[in-house]
Every structure is written in structure tokens, then in C-alpha cells.
C-alpha positions as CSV (number, residue, x, y, z in Angstrom):
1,X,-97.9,37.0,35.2
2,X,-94.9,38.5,37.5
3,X,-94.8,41.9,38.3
4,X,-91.0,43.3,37.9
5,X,-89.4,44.6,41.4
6,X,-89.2,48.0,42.2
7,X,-86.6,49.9,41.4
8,X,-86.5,52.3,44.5
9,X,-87.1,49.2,46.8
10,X,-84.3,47.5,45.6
11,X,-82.3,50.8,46.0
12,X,-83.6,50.8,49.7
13,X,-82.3,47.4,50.1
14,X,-79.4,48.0,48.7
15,X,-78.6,51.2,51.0
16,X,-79.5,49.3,54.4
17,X,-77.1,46.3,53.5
18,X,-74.0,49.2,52.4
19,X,-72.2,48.8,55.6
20,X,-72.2,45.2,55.4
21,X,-71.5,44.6,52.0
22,X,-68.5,47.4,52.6
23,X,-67.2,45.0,55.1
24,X,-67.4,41.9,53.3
25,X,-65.9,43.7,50.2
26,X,-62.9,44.8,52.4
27,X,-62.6,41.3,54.2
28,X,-62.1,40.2,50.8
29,X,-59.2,42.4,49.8
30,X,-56.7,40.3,51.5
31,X,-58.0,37.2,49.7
32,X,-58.1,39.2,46.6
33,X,-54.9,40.4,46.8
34,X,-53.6,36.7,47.6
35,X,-55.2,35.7,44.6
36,X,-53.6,38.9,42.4
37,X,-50.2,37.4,43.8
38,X,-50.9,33.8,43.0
39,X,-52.1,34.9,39.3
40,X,-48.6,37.2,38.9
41,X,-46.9,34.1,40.0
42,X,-48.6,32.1,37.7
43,X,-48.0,34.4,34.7
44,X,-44.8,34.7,35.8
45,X,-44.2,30.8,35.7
46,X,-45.9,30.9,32.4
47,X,-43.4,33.2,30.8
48,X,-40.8,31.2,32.2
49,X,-42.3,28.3,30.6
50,X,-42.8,30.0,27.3
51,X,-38.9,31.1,27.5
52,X,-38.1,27.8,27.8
53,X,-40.1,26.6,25.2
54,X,-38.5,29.1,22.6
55,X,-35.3,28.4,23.6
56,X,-36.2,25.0,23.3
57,X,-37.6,25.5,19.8
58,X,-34.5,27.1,18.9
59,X,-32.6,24.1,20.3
60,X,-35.0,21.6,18.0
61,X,-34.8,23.8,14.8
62,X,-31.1,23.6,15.3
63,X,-31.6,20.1,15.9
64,X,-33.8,19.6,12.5
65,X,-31.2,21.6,10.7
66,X,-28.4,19.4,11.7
67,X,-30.3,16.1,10.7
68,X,-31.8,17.8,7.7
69,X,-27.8,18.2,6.8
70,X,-27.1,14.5,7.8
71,X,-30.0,13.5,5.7
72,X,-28.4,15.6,2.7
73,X,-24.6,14.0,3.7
74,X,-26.4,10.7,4.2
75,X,-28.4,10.6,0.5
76,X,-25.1,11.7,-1.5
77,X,-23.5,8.8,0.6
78,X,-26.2,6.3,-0.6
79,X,-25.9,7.6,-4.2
80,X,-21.8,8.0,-4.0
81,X,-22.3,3.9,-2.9
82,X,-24.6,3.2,-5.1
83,X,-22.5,4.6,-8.3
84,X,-19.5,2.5,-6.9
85,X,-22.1,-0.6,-7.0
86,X,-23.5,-0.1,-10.2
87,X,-19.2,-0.1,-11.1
88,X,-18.8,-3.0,-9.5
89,X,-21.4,-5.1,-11.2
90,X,-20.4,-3.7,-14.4
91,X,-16.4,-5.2,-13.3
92,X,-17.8,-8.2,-12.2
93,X,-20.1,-9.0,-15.5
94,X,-17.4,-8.1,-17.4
95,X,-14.7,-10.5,-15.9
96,X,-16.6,-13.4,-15.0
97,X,-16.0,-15.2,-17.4
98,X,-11.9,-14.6,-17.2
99,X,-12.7,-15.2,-13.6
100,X,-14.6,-18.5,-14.0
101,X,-11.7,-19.4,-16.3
102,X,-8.9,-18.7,-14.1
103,X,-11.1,-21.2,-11.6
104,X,-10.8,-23.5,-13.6
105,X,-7.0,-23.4,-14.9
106,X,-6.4,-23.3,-11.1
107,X,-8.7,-26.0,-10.1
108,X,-6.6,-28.1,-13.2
109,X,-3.2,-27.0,-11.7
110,X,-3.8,-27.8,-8.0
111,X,-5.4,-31.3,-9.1
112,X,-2.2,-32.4,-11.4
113,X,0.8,-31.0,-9.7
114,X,2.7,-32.4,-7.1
115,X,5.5,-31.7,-4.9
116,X,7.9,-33.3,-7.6
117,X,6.5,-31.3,-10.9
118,X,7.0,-28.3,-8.0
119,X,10.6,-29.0,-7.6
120,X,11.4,-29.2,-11.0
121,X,9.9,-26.1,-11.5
122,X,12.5,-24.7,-9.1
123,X,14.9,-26.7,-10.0
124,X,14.5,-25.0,-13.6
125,X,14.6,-21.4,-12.1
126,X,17.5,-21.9,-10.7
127,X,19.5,-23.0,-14.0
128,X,17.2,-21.1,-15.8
129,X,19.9,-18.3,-16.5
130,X,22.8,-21.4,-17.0
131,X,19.9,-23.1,-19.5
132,X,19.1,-19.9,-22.0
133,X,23.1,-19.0,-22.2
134,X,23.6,-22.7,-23.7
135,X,20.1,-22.3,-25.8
136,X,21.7,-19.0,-27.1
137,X,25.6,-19.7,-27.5
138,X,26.4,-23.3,-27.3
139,X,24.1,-25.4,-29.5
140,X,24.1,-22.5,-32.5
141,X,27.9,-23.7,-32.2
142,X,26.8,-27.5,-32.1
143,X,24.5,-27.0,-34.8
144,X,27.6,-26.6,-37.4
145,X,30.1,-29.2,-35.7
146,X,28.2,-31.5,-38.4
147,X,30.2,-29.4,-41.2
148,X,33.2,-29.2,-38.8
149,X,33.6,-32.6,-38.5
150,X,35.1,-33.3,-42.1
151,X,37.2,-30.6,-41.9
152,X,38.8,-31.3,-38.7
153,X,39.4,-34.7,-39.6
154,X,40.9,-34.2,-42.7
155,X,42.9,-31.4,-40.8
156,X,44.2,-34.5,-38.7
157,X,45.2,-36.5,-40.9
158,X,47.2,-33.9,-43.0
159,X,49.1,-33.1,-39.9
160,X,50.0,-36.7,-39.4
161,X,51.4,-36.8,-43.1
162,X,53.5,-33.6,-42.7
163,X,54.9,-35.0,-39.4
164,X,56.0,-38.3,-41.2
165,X,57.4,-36.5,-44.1
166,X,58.8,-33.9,-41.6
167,X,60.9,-37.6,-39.5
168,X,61.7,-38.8,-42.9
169,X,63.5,-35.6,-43.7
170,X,67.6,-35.9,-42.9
171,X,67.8,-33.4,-40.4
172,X,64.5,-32.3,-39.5
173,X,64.0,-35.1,-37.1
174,X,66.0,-32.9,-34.9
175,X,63.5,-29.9,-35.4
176,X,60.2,-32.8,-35.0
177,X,62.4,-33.3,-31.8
178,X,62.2,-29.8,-30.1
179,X,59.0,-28.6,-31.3
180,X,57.4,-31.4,-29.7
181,X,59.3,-30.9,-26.8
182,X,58.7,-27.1,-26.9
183,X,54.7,-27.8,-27.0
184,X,55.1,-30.3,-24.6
185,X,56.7,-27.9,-21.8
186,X,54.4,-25.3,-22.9
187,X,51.4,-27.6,-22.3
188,X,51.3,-30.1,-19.7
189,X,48.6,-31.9,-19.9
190,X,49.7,-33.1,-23.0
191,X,51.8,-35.7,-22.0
192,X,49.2,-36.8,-19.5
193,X,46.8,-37.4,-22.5
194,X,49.4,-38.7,-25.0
């Protein structure tokens, strides 16, 4: 078993090596210090660091903020699109089938007219005002020249017995005379076509 030192020689030792140890403690002062100025630098970087870190965290909240926004814009986007799709289809399903029919009319059309049926269509638009004023006016008319015709012709030939009777007359012959002549100068076409 050890014995433990002595106390009072230790102090003994401690005394005669005072000097020394005083000069090696003030030999490392400068050191010391050197080291006190490196740490202070150091701390001093490390604040810096830790400034620019919090501004730097205030720069990413800012940053997470704005794309927390975007995400909020961009999700009533989506659903604004995805209402106008959901319209859509609904449009779509519900004309498809005019749609599919119009196809078809227009696949019919292209296959069976020509450039002839086309210029007879324009052909028809342009006496198509000259076409509905004689559906409307003239054959109404010509629909009751078949209960004219009787009339007019027995019209005629009652004119041509009261121009006999009127030559056969003494003296009237003279009057036959000038009212033809009178209708003749008022007309002139009428001697062309008599």
C-alpha cells in the first residue's frame, strides 16, 4: 500500500519552484493574451455569422411566405381550371351528338356538291330578291288569268261587234274614223302591231 505525500513537503516544493513558475506564468501572458484576442475575434466572427444567419432566416421566412402564397394562388388556379374542365366536359357530352351530326351533314355536303350545284346556289342569291317578288305578286295574278280568260275573250269579241255595228251606222263611220285615228296618235306602237 502507498503512503499519501506530505503535505508540508509538497508546500516546500512548491515555494523553491515560485520564482520559476512566476516566470513561466508571465512568459505566458503574451501567448495568453494572443489567445484572449484570437477567441474575441472568433466570437466576434461568430456573431457575425449568427447576424447573418437571422437575417438570412428572415430572408427564407419571407421566402416560404411568398411560395406558401403562390401555393394558395396556384391551388385556386388548379381548382378555378378544373371547374372550367368539369364545364367543358359537361358541353362536350352534351353536344356530341349535334356535333357528330353536323360531321356527318358536312361530310354528305362536301361529297355531293360540286362547283356547278355551287354556282347555282349563287346564281339563286342573286335573283333571290327578283324570284320572291314574282312568288309573291306575279303568279297570285297568274293563278286567276284562268277565270280571265273567258271574260276577256268575250270582251273582244263584243268590241268587234260594236265596231261593225258602229261602220254600218250612216255617219258614224266618220266617228270609227277619228277615234281610231285619235288612239292611234296617242299610241304608237299600235300601228307597228296592227
Amino acid at each position: 500500500m502507498r503512503t499519501p505525500p506530505n503535505p508540508l513537503a509538497r508546500a516546500l516544493d512548491a515555494a523553491t519552484q515560485g520564482p520559476d513558475f512566476a516566470r513561466k506564468f508571465v512568459g505566458l501572458l503574451p501567448q495568453a493574451a494572443d489567445v484572449l484576442d484570437a477567441a474575441q475575434r472568433a466570437i466576434d466572427r461568430f456573431e457575425a455569422v449568427l447576424d447573418r444567419l437571422e437575417r438570412s432566416e428572415a430572408r427564407l421566412r419571407a421566402v416560404i411566405e411568398d411560395v406558401s402564397s403562390s401555393e394558395r394562388a396556384a391551388r385556386g388556379l388548379i381548382d378555378d381550371v378544373s371547374a372550367l374542365e368539369q364545364r367543358a366536359r359537361v358541353g362536350v357530352e352534351r353536344y356530341e351528338p349535334v356535333l357528330e351530326k353536323a360531321h356527318e351533314t358536312a361530310a354528305y355536303v362536301t361529297e355531293r356538291i360540286g362547283p356547278a350545284e355551287v354556282d347555282a346556289v349563287v346564281a339563286y342569291l342573286q335573283y333571290e330578291s327578283t324570284l320572291r317578288r314574282i312568288d309573291e305578286e306575279l303568279l297570285p295574278a297568274m293563278a286567276t288569268l284562268h277565270t280571265v280568260a273567258p271574260d276577256l275573250t268575250e270582251l273582244v269579241a263584243v268590241s268587234r261587234g260594236l265596231n261593225e255595228i258602229m261602220g254600218s251606222l250612216p255617219g258614224l263611220g266618220r266617228v270609227k274614223r277619228r277615234v281610231d285615228e285619235e288612239l292611234s296618235d296617242a299610241d304608237p306602237d299600235a300601228d307597228g302591231a296592227g
